[in-house]
matplotlib code that plots the C-alpha trace (Angstrom):
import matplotlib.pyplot as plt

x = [-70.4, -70.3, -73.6, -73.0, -71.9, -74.7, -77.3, -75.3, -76.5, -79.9, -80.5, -78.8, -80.5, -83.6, -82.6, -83.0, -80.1, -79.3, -81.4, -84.4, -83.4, -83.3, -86.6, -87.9, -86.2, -86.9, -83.6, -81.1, -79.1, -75.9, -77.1, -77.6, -74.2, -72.2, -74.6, -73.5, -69.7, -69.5, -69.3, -72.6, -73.8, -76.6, -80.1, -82.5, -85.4, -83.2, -82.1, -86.0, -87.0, -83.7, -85.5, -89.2, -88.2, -85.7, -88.8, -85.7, -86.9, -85.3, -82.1, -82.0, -83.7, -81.0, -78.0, -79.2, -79.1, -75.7, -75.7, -72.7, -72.2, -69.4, -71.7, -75.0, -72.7, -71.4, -75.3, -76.4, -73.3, -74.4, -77.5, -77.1, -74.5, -76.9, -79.4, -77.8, -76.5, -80.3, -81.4, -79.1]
y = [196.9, 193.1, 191.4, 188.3, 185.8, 186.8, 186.5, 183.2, 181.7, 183.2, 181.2, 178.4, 177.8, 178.4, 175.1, 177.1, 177.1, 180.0, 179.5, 178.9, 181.8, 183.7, 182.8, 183.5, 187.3, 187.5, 187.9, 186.2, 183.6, 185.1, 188.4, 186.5, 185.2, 188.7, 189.8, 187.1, 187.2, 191.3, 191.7, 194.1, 196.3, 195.4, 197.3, 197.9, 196.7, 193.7, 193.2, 194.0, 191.3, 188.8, 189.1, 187.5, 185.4, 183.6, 184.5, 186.5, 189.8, 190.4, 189.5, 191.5, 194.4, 193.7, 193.4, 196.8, 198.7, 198.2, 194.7, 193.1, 190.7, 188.3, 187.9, 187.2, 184.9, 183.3, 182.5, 181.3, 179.2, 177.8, 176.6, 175.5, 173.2, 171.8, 171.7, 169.6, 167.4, 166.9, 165.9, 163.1]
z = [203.5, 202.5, 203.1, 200.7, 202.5, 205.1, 202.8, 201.0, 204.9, 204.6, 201.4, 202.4, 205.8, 203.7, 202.0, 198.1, 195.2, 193.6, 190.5, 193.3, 194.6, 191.6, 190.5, 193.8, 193.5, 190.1, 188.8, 186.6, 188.9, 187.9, 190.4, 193.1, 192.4, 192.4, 195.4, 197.0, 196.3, 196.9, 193.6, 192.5, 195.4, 197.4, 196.7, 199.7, 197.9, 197.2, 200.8, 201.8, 199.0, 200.2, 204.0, 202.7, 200.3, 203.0, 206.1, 207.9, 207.7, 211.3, 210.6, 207.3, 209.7, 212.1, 209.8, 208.1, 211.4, 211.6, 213.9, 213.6, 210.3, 211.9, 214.8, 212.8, 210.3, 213.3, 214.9, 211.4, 210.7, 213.9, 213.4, 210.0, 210.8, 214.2, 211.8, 209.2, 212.3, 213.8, 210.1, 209.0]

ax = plt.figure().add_subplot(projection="3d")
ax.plot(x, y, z, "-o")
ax.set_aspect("equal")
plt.show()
């Protein structure tokens, strides 16, 4: 399955980079890179790791049980972008 863009959102709506992120996960930034761009497959103690450094543990719960991606892509796009409009 393809998480990255998923977890690109995660980061993203967590307001981190992905050297933030890397250092946060303890890994070279260029991982976080191929994870997120399906490039280098997805470890469940990364995903596990992904879901408290971003404080979504349910959605990473949720998109490992086999919830829909689009759907949970779709919900975080959301909110990112009404976030982003209630800020500025």
């Amino acid at each position: 399955m393809h998480y990255g863009s998923f977890l690109k959102k995660l980061r993203v709506l967590k307001g981190y980079s992905q050297e933030e992120m890397a250092e946060k996960m303890l890994m070279p930034r260029t991982t976080i890179s191929k994870i997120e761009n399906n490039k280098m497959e997805l470890k469940l103690s990364d995903a596990v790791r992904w879901g408290q450094v971003t404080n979504a543990p349910e959605a990473l719960a949720a998109m490992l049980c086999g919830v829909d991606i689009a759907s949970l892509t779709q919900i975080l796009t959301m909110l990112v972008g009404g976030f982003s409009r209630w800020i500025w």
